[in-house]
C-alpha positions in Angstrom: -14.9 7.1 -15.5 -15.2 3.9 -13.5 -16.4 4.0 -10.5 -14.5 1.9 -7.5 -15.6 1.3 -4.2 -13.1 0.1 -0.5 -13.2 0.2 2.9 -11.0 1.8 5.2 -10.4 0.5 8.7 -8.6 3.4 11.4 -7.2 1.2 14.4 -5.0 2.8 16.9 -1.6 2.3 15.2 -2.5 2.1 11.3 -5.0 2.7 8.8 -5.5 -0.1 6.1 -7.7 0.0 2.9 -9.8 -2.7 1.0 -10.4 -2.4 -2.8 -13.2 -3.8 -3.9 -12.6 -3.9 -7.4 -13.0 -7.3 -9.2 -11.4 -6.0 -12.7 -7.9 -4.1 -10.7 -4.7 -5.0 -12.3 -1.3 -3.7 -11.9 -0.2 -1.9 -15.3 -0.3 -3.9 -18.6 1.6 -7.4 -17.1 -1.5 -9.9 -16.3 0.1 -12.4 -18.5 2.8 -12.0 -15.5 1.1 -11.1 -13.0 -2.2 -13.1 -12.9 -2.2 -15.6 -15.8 -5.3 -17.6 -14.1 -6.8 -14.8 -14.3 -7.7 -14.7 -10.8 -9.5 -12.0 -8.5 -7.1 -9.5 -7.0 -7.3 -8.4 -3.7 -5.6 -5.4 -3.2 -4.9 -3.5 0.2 -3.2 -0.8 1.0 -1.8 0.1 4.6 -0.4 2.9 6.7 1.3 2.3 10.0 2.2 5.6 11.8 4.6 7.2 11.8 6.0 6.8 8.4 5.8 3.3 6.9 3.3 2.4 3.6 2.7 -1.4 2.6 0.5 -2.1 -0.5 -0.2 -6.0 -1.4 -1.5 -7.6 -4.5 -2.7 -11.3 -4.3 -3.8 -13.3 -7.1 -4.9 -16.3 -5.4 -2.5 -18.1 -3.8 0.1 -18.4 -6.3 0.9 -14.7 -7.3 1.7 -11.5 -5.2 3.6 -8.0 -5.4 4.2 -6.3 -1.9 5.3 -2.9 -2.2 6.8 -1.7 1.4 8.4 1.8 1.9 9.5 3.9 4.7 9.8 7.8 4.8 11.9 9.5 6.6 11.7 13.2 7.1 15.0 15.5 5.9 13.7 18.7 6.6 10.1 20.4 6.3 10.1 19.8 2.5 11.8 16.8 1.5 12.4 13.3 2.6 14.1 9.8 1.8 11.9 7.3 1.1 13.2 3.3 1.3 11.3 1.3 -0.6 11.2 -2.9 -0.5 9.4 -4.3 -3.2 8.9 -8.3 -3.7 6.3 -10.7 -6.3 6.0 -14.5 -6.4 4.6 -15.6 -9.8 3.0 -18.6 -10.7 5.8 -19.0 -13.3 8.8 -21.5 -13.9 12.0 -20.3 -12.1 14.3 -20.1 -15.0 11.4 -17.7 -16.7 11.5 -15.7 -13.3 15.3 -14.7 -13.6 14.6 -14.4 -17.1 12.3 -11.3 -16.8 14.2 -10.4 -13.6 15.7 -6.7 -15.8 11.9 -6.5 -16.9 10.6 -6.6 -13.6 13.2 -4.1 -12.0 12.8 -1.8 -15.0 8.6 -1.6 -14.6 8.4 -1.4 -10.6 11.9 1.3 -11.1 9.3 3.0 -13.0 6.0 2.8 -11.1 7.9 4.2 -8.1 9.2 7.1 -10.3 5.7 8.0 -11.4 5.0 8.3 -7.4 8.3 10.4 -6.9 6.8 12.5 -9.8 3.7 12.9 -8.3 5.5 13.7 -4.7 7.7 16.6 -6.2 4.4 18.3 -8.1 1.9 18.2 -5.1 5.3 19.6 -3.0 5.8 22.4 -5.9 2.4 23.2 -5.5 2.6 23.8 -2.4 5.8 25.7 -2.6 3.4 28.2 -4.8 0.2 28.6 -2.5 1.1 31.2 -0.1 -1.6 30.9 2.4 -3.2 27.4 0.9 -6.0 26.2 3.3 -6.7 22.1 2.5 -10.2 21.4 2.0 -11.2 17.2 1.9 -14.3 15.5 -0.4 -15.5 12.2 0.6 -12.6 10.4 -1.5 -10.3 11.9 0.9 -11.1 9.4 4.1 -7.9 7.7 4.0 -5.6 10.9 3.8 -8.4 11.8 6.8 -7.3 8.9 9.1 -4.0 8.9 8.0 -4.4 12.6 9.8 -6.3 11.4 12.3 -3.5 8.8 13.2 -0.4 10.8 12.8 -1.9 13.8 15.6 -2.0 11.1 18.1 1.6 9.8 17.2 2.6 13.1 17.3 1.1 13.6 20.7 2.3 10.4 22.2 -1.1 8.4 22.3 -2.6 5.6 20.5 -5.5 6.5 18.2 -8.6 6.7 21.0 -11.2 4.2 20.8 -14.2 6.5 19.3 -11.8 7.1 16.5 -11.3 4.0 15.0 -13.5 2.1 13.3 -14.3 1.3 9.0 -16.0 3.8 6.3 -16.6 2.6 2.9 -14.9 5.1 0.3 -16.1 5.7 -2.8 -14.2 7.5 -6.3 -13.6 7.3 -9.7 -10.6 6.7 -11.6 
């Protein structure tokens, strides 16, 4: 029930979104992940045709960058590539200490996505004739829309198009 506001900016090749949520974390690892307990700032970005980036900062000393590419198989699935790095404000020995811990949690955050991925597919699979329909929360899957027609047809994203909305939902 909280409620969570961003922005989301639509330029001509990509479509990036700004959380503005002072109490975001990443799972249950703050000790890890933000032991100053500072602000994160959390963006989210979409360049067309097929590549995702997501960034944590926590301060300067602590980050977890999340890049993946997709690329289409056939008109259901895909492979999806996925780069994930973190710098943590902790000593190196520590670091390659927790280095099975770390693989083990972001192995399993990116399997809750593929989860996610292979219901809203199913779904799909089992709406003959489903029409989408968008609610305001929907803007970035919008200009994500918006800015894969005009990849598709060969043109940057035209100037009237671009531009930042503020977002609104609840988690």
């Amino acid at each position: 029930g909280r409620r969570l506001r961003a922005s989301v900016e639509l330029k001509q090749q990509s479509v990036e979104v700004t959380y503005h949520d002072d109490g975001d974390k990443i799972g249950m690892l703050d000790w890890l992940t933000n032991p100053s307990r500072e602000p994160l700032r959390h963006t989210d970005h979409f360049y067309a045709p097929n590549v995702t980036r997501c960034d944590y900062h926590w301060g300067s000393r602590s980050s977890f960058l999340i890049i993946s590419q997709i690329t289409p198989l056939d008109t259901r699935r895909s492979r999806v590539y996925t780069y994930i790095a973190y710098r943590f404000a902790l000593p190196a020995a520590v670091l390659r200490a927790l280095k099975p811990l770390l693989h083990l949690y972001t192995h399993s955050v990116i399997q809750q996505d593929v989860r996610i991925m292979r219901a809203h597919r199913e779904g799909l699979d089992n709406a003959a004739g489903f029409t989408p329909s968008s609610v305001r929360a929907d803007v970035v899957h919008i200009a994500i829309g918006r800015l894969l027609a005009a990849a598709q047809r060969g043109e940057p994203l035209p100037d009237e198009q671009c531009g930042t909305k503020p977002m609104e939902f609840v988690i």
